[in-house]
C-alpha positions in Angstrom: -5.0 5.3 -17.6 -7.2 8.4 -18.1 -5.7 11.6 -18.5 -6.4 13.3 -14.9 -5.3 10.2 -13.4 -1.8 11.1 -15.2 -2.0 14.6 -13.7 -3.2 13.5 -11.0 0.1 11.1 -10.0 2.4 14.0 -11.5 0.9 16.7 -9.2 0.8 14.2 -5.8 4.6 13.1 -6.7 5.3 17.1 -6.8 2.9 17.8 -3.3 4.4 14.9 -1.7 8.1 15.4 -2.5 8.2 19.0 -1.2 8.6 20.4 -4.6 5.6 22.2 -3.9 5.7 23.6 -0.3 2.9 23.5 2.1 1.2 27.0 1.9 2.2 28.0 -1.3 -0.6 29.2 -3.9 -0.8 27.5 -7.2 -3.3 28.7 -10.1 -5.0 25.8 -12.1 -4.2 27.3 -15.2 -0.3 27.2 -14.3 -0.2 23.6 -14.0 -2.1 22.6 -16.9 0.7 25.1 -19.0 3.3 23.6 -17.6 2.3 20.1 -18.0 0.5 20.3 -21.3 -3.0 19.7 -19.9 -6.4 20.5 -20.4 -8.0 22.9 -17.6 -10.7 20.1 -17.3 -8.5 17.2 -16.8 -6.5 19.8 -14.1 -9.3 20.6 -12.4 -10.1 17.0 -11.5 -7.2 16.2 -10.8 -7.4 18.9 -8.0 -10.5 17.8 -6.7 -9.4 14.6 -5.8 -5.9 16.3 -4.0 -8.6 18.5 -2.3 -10.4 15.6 -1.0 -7.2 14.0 0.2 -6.6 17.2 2.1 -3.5 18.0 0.0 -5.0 21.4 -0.5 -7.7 23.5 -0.4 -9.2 25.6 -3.1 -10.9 29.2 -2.8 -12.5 31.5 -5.9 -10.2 34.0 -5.1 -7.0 32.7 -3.3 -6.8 29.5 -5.9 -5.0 26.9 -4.7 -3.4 26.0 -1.5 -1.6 23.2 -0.4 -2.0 22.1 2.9 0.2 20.5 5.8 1.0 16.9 5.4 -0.3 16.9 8.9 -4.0 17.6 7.0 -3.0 14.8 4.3 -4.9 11.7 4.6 -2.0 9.4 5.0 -3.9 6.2 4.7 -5.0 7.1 1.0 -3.9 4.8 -1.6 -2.9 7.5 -3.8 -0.5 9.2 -1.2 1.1 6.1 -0.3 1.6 5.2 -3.8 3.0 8.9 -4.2 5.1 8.4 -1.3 7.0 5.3 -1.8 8.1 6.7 -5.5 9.7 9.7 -4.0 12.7 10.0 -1.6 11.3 9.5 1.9 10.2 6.0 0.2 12.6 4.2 3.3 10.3 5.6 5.8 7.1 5.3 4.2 8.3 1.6 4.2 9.0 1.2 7.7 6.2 3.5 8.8 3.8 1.0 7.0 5.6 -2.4 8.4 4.8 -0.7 11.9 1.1 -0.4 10.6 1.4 -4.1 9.6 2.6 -4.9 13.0 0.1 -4.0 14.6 -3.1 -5.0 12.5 -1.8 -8.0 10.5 -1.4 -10.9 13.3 -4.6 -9.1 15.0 -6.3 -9.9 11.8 -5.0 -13.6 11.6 -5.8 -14.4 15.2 -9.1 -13.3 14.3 -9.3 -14.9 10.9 -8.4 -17.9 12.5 -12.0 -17.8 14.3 -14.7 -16.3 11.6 -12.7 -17.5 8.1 -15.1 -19.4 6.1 -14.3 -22.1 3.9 -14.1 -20.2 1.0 -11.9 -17.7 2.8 -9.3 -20.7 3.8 -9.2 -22.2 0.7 -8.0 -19.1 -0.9 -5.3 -18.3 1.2 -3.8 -21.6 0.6 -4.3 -21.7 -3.0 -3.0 -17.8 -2.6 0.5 -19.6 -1.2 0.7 -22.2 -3.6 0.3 -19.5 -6.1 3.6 -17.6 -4.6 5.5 -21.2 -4.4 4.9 -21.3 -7.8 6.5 -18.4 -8.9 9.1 -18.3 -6.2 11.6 -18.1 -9.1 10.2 -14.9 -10.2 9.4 -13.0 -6.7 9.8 -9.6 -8.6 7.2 -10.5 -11.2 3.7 -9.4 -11.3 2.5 -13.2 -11.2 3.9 -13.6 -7.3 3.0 -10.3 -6.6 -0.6 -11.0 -7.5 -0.6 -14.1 -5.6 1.1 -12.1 -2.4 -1.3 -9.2 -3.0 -4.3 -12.1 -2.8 -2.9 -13.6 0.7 -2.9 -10.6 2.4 -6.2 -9.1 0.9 -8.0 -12.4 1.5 -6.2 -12.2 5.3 -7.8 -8.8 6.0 -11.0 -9.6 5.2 -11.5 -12.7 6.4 -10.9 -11.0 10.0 -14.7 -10.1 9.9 -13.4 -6.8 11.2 -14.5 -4.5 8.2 -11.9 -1.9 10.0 -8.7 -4.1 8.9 -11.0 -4.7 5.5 -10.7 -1.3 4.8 -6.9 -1.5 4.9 -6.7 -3.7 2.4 -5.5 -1.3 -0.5 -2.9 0.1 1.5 -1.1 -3.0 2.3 -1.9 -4.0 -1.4 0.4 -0.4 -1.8 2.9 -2.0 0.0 3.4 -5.1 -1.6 2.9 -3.3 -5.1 5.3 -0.6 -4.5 8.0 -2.6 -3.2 8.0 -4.3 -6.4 7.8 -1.1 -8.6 10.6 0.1 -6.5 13.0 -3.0 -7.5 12.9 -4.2 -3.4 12.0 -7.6 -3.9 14.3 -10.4 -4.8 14.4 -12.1 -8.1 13.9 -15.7 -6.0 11.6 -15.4 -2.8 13.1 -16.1 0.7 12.2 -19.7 1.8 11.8 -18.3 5.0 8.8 -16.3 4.2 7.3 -18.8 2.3 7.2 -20.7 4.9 5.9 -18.3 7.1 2.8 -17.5 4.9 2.1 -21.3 4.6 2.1 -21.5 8.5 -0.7 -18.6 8.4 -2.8 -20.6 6.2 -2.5 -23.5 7.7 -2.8 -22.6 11.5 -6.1 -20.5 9.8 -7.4 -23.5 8.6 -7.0 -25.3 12.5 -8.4 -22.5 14.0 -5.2 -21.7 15.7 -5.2 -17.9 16.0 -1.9 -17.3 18.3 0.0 -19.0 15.9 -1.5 -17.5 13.1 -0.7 -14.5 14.6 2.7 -15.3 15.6 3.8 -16.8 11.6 2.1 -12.8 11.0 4.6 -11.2 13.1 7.3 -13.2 11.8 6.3 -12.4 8.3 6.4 -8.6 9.0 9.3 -8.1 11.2 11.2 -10.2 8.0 9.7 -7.3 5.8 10.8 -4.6 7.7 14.2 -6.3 8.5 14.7 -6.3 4.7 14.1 -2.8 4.2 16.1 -1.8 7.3 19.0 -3.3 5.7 18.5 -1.0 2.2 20.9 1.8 1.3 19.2 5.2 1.8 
């Protein structure tokens, strides 16, 4: 990881937690003191915050940060940021509600424009998660989820849902960095992301869209039921 990408995640975990306070002024300087960092490597870090809308910058007033009103909250970044700090519980159920309502859309339509190619890999995507259903918090399942649900999006032909793609991938990577996934998977939503595929593969979009559904409200369930 480069340098300002390290600044970078340390000064969106501060903005994001409330650390820092929307409309207090920072000077560049001040942060690369206190975290032992090159003004360079500080100074890209903030243009990258600025172009999230996580502040703004002026010659004279230095830095601002903004609202999370102004923040763009479907940013990678931010809702990587978001489910290491506190609020991580909502940003969690926030983001199944997102998933609710694009996910079975985008298998229904998968289920009429997925190519061969696109089919094949969502079932070689599950066979990949039955495989290491033993180790559902390891990075080999969560590869193979993160695959399924990428491949999903896209094969929607709807380059809207595409563009989703590393959010959800967020998801499904955070809720492994954050300890939420069980060491075996649930049967239940393996299941579930085999009846995708295969109803995918007949060209059966309501129940493609219906296994979706099931496979979010499950996720959402899950995380209702964590402590806060």
């Amino acid at each position: 990881m480069k340098v300002h990408d390290t600044i970078l995640d340390r000064l969106g975990e501060r903005i994001v937690s409330g650390q820092v306070p929307a409309g207090e002024r920072l000077v560049a300087a001040d942060w690369g003191e206190e975290l032992g960092a090159s003004r360079t490597a500080v100074r890209e870090a903030v243009r990258v915050l600025e172009s999230l809308g996580m502040v703004s910058v002026r010659r004279k007033s230095g830095i601002t940060i903004r609202p999370s009103t102004d923040w763009m909250a479907f940013a990678p970044e931010i809702v990587r940021w978001r489910l290491r700090g506190a609020g991580r519980l909502v940003q969690l159920h926030e983001l199944s509600e997102l998933r609710a309502a694009v996910e079975p859309a985008a298998a229904r339509l998968a289920a009429s424009t997925a190519d061969g190619v696109a089919r094949a890999a969502l079932g070689a995507a599950v066979q990949d998660m039955v495989t290491h259903a033993d180790r559902a918090n390891g990075a080999d399942y969560l590869a193979a989820d993160v695959r399924f649900h990428a491949t999903l999006l896209r094969a929607s032909g709807n380059s809207m849902f595409a563009g989703l793609t590393a959010v959800i991938e967020e998801v499904l990577v955070g809720r492994t960095e954050q300890e939420l996934m069980p060491q075996t998977a649930d049967e239940t939503a393996l299941r579930l992301h085999q009846e995708v595929a295969h109803a995918i593969t007949r060209r059966d979009g309501e129940a493609a869209a219906r296994a979706m559904t099931a496979i979010v409200d499950e996720a959402d369930r899950a995380v209702q039921s964590l402590p806060l």
